[in-house]
N, C-alpha and C positions, 0 to 999 in steps of 0.2 A: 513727336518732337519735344513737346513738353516733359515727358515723363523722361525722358536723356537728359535734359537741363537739368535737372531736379537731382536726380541721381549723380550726375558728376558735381554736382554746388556739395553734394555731401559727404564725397569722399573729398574734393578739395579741404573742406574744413576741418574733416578727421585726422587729414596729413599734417594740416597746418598747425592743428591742435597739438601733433604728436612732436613735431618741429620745437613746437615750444615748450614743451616736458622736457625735450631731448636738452637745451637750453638750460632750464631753471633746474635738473633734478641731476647735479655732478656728482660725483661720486670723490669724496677726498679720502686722498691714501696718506695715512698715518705712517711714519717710519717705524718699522717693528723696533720693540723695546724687549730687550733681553733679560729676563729676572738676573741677577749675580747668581755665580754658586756657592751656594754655601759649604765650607768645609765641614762636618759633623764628625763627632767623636769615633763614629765606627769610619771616616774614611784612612785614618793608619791608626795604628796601634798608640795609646799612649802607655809611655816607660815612666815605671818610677825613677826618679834620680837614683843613682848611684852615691851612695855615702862612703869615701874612702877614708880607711884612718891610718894614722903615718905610723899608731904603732900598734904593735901585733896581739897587744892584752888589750886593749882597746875594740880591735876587731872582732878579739875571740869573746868579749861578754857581750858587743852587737849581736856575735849569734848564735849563742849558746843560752842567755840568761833567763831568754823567755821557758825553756825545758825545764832550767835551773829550778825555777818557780814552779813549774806544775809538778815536778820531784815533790818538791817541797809541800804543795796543798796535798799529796797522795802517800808520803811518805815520812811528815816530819821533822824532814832533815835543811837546815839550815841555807837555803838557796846559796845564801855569800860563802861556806863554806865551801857546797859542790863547785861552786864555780871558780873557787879560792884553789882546790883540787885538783881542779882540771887543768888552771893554767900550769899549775906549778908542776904534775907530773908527765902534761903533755906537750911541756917547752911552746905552751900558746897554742896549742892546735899545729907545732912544727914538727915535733918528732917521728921521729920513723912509726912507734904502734899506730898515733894516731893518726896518722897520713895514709899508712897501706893497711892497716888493720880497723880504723873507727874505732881503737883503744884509748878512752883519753884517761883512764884511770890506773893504767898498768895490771889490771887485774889477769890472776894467769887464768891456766887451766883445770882447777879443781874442779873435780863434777864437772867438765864440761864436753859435751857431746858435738856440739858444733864446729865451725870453720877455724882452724889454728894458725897462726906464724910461730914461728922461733927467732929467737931475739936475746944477746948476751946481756946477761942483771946481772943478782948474785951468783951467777955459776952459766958459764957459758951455752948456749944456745936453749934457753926456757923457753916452757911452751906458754902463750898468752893467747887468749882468745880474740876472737875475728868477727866483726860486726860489719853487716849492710850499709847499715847508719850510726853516724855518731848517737843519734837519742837512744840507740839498744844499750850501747854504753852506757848513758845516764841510768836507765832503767835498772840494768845491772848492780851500778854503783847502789843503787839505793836498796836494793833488794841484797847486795850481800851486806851492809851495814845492819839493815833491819832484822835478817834471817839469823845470824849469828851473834850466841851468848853472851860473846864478850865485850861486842858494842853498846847489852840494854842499856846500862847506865847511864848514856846518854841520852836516852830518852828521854828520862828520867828530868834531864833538864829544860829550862823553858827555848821553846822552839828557836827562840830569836839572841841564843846567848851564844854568839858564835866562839869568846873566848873561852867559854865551857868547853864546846866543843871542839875547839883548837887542842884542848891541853887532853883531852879525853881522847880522843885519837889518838895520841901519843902514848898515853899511858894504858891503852888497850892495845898496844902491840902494830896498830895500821903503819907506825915507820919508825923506822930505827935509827935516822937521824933525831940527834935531841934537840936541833933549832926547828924540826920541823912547826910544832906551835907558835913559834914565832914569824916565822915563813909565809904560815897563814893568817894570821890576825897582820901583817905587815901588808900583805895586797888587799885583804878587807880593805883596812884603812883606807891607803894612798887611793885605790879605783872608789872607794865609798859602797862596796857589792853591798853592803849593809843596808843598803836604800832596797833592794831587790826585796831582803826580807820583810821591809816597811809594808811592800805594796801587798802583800801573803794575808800578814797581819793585820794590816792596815792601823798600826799602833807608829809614833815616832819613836826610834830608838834614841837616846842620850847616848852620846859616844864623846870619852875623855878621847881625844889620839894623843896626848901624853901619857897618858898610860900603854903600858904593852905586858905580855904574858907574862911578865917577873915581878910583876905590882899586886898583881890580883889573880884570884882562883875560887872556882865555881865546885862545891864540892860534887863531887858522883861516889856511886856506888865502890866503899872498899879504900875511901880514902881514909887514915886516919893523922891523928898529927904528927907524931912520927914518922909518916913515911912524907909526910909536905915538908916536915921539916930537914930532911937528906934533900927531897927533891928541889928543894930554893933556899940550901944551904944555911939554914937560921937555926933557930933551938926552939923545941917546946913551949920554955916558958915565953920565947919571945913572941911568938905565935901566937899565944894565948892573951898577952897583953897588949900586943896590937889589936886583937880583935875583943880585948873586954870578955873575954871567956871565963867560965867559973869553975870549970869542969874539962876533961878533954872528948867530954859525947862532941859529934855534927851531926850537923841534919843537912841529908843529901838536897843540894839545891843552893843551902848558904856560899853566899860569895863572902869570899875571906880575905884580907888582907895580908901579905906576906913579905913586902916588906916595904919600910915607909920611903916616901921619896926624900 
């Protein structure tokens, strides 16, 4: 009888014990808390802005001028003019070569083995060459400047003297209009492309813009003053005495005055 006493007084207080854990030991339920989500860069795509310009020489040195420039570190050739070029013989990136051809320079088909359209210029349906991309164009352009004789001269001048080479194109046969010099030293100016060649050189240019190509002249190769003085309507000796001359030698590179304002 004893050892039954004994034995149940034990499990009584084990129960009782566990009664009272069951009591003090709750268990508190926190309300689950949600991290935020966070948006991250890769969950859509970010877009550059779109930059629209209202007018279309605007647009075309947005996206030609950076070529324009690497022409120019590879070739030379005066970025403000390529680009001066460009608008002016591809109507801004609007005309027909450049639109279904990547022609922005007009250049035809001499020596050319590649892709052609036909297209009324000087004489009804000429063949001009057909490019992938507008940059084969550029590439072009500077490679038929450089490759042929009658452009050296221009070399000859300092990289960043685009009025040199406004009047040197002219007078190396590239177009047969006689404002063309003008034409181009006139969208240098007003767009400022002259800044493009800044960034080449990394030099500031001085630009009068009251001056334009009937004020002043960069001599090149084959100029002599006789033929400046037909070409800007003056006389020798006036020439000579604008510019303090003693003699009628030049030296290819002088920029000459031709006639006073």
């Amino acid at each position: 009888m004893v050892l039954i006493v004994v034995s149940c007084g034990s499990k009584k207080r084990a129960a009782s014990k566990a009664k009272k854990r069951d009591k003090t030991e709750r268990v508190v339920k926190r309300p689950e808390v949600k991290a935020p989500i966070l948006e991250t860069k890769t969950d859509k795509p970010v877009k550059e802005p779109v930059v629209v310009h209202s007018n279309p020489i605007d647009a075309y040195i947005a996206t030609y001028s950076g070529i324009a420039q690497e022409e120019m570190r590879l070739y030379h050739i005066p970025a403000s003019i390529t680009l001066a070029q460009g608008i002016l013989e591809s109507s801004s990136g609007k005309g027909r070569l450049s639109v279904e051809a990547n022609n922005h320079f007009g250049i035809k088909c001499h020596e050319w083995t590649g892709a052609k359209i036909y297209h009324d210029d000087d004489a009804d349906q000429e063949c001009f060459r057909k490019y992938n991309d507008a940059k084969y164009s550029y590439r072009d352009h500077s490679l038929f400047l450089k490759e042929r004789k009658r452009y050296s001269g221009l070399f000859e001048l300092k990289i960043d003297d685009y009025k040199g080479w406004a009047i040197g194109l002219k007078d190396a046969g590239y177009a047969t209009d006689r404002k063309y010099p003008d034409k181009l030293i006139s969208l240098i100016e007003r767009f400022e492309l002259y800044k493009y060649d800044e960034v080449v050189t990394g030099r500031k240019l001085v630009v009068n813009s009251n001056n334009n190509a009937g004020l002043s002249h960069r001599v090149i190769k084959g100029d002599t003053l006789y033929s400046l003085s037909k070409r800007y309507n003056t006389s020798v000796d006036n020439l000579k005495k604008l510019n303090n001359l003693a003699s009628n030698d030049l030296n290819i590179g002088d920029l000459l005055v031709v006639k006073s304002n």
